[in-house]
C-alpha positions in Angstrom: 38.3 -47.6 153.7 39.3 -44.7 155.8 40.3 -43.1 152.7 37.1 -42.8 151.4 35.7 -41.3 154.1 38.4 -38.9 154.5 37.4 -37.7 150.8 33.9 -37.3 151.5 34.5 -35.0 154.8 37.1 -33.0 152.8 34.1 -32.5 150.1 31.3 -31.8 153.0 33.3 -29.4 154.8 34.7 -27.4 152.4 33.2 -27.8 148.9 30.8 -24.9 147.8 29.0 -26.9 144.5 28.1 -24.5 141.5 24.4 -24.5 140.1 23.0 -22.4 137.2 19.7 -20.7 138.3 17.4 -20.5 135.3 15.0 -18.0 136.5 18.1 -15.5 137.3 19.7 -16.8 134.5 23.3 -16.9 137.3 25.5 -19.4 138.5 24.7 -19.6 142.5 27.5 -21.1 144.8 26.5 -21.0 149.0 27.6 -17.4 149.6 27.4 -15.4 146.5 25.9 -15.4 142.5 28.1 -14.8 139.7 27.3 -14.1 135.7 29.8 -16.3 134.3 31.2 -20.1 135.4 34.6 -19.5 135.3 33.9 -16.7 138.2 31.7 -19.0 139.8 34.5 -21.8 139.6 37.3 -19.3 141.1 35.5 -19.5 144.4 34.2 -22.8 144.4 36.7 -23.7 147.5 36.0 -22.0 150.7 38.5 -21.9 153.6 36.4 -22.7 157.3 38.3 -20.8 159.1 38.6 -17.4 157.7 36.1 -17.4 155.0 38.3 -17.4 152.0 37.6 -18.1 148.9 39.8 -20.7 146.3 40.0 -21.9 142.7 41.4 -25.4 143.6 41.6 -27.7 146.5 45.8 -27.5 146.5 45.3 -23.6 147.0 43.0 -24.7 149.9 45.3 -26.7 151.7 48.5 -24.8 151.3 46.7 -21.6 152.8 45.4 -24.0 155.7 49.7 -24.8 155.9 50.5 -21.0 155.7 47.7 -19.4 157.7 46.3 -21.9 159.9 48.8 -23.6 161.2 49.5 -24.5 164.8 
C-alpha cells in the first residue's frame, strides 16, 4: 500500500503531462509549448529543485543523486 502512494507523489511532484492544443495547433507541457511530441516528451520530467528539465524518470533521479544530494 505504501507503494502506491509513493508512485502517485513521485507523479504529482514531478510529472509535467503533455497536451496537444488544437487551437495553436502545439503540444503545451506546464512551462513551455513545443511544435513537435518528441520535443514536448524530452522535457516532460522536471527536476523541483533547480528547474531542470528530463526525458525520463531514471535521468530524474540520478541528477537528484549527483546534484542534490546531502
Amino acid at each position: 500500500m505504501l507503494r502506491v502512494n509513493l508512485a502517485k507523489l513521485k507523479y504529482r511532484i514531478n510529472y509535467n503531462p503533455i497536451n496537444y492544443d488544437v487551437q495553436i495547433g502545439m503540444y503545451n507541457t506546464e512551462s513551455d509549448n513545443h511544435i513537435q511530441y518528441k520535443d514536448a516528451r524530452a522535457n516532460q520530467w522536471r527536476c523541483d529543485k533547480c528547474d531542470g528539465t528530463f526525458s525520463t524518470f531514471r535521468k530524474l533521479k540520478a541528477h537528484k543523486s549527483q546534484f542534490h544530494a546531502y
